[in-house]
N, C-alpha and C positions, 0 to 999 in steps of 0.2 A: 704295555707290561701285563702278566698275569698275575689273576692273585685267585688263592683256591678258598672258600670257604665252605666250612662246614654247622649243620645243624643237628643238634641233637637232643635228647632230654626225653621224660619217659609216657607212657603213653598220655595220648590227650593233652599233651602240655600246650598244645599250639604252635609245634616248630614249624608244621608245612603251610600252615596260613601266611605265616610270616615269613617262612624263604618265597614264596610267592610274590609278599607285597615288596620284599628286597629286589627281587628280578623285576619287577615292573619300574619299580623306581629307579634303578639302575642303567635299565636300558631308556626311561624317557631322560637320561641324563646322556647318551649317547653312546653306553660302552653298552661293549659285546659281551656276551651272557650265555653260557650254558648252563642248563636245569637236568641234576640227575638225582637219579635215589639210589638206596641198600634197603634192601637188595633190590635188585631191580638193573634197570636201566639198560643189558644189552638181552638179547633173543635168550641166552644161558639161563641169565640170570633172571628174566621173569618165572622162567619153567621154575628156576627151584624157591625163589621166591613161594611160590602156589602150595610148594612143601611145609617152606617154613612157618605160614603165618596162618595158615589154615586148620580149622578142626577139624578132621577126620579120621579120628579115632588112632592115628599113626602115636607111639612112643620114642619120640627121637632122644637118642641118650644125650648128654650134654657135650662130650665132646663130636658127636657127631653133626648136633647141632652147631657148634662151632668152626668144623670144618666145610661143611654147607655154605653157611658165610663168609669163611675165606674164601671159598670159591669165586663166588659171586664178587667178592671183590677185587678178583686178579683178573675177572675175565673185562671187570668196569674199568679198572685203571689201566688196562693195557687198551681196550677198546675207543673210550671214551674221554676218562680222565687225563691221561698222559699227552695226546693228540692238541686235545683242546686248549690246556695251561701250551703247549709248545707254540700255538697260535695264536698267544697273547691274546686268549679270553677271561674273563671271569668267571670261574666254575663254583657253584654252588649245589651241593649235594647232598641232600634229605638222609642223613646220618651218614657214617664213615668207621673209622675203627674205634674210636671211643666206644663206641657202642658196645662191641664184642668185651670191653673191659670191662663197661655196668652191666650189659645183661650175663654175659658167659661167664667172666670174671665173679664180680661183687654177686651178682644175682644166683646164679647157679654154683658157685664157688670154687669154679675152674682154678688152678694154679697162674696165676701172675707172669708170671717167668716165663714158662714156652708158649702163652698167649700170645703175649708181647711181642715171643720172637718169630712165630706163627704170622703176626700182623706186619714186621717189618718185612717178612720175607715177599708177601704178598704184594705189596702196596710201591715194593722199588723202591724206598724211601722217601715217601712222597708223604709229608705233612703238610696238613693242611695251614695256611698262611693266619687265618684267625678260624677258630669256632664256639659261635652262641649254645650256650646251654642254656633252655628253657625252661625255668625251676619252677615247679608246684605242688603241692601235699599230693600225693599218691590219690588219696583219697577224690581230690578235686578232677584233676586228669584222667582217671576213671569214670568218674562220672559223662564227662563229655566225650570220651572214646567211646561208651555202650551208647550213648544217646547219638554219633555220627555210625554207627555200625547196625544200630536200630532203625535207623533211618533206610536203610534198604542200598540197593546195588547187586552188581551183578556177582561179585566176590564176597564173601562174607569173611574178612580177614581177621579172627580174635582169638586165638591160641595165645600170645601173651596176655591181652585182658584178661583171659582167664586164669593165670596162677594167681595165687595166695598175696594179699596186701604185705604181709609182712615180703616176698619177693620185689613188690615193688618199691618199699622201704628202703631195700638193700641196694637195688638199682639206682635210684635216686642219691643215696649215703656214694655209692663207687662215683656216677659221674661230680657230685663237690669233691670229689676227693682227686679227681684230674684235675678239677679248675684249680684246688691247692695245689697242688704240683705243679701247672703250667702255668700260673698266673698270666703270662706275656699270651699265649696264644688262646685261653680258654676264658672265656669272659661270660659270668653267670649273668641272667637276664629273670628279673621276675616275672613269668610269665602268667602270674593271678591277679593282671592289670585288664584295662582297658586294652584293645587291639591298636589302636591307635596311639596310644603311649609307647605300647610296648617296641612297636613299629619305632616311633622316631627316635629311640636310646637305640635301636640297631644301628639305623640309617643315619646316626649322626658318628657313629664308631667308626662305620663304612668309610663314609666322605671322608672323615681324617685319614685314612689309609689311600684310598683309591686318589685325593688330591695328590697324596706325596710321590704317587709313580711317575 
């Protein structure tokens, strides 16, 4: 059986460490496991990717920033994501459309309503089956996003780092406010723990789901 999960929360929270240690652990349990990201993840979508997350002096207005993203999501789910849940895998993917509701939405103050309907149109109706949102004070998550972006690479990705704390406030304020509304599929994770705590309240939510298939 497939099951889609997704990971989200705002920068520096520590989502990608930990969909990491869920696909390891996953698979040394014996299922099958796809790893993707947003943007990202097909030959489209890294190109605009390079656009999005980059400073280069570029002014993207916010809804074009928005539809940048959509993109990139139509071309993942038809590519990537649709194939793989058909193939009874586990798909696991480094953020999803929540995202476009804290950052575009809550963050930039896009309208709600044609986001939304923007996002279903994209996505084919494909909700994700559970998603961790990794919660931490702006403040904190910051801090560890310039200190791995400091750290060197060949991409220098920090165009969001750089807005305004109160932006990330607002970010943070949108994605508790999907976990309010979706309670069943959105499950807040404090991620100002230990990595190893944090790890086994995922992987114990997991098991319960993935035993029942």
């Amino acid at each position: 059986m497939s099951l889609f999960i997704t990971f989200e929360g705002i920068e520096g929270c520590g989502k990608t460490t930990q969909l990491g240690m869920l696909d390891d652990y996953l698979q040394q349990k014996g299922r099958r496991v796809m790893i993707t990201r947003e943007p990202g993840g097909t030959k489209l979508g890294e190109r605009v990717r390079d656009i999005l997350l980059n400073t280069d002096g570029m002014n993207i207005s916010s809804w074009a920033e928005l539809f940048l993203y959509a993109t990139c999501r139509a071309q993942l789910v038809k590519e990537v994501i649709k194939p793989a849940l058909e193939g009874d895998n586990i798909v696991i993917c480094d953020r999803f459309y929540d995202s476009s509701v804290a950052y575009q939405g809550y963050g930039r103050g896009l309208d709600l309503e044609p986001l939304i309907a923007i996002n279903r149109c994209v996505t084919g109706g494909i909700i994700p089956d559970i998603t961790f949102i990794l919660d931490c004070p702006p403040e904190a998550g910051l801090k560890r996003a310039w200190g791995r972006i400091n750290a060197g690479g060949e991409v220098r990705e920090d165009r969001f780092e750089r807005e305004t704390i109160e932006f990330h406030r607002a970010v943070r304020e949108g994605y508790l406010e999907i976990a309010r509304r979706e309670p069943e599929r959105v499950k807040v994770i404090d991620g100002n723990r230990e990595i190893g705590e944090v790890h086994k309240e995922i992987s114990d939510i997991v098991e319960k789901i993935v035993g029942s298939l």
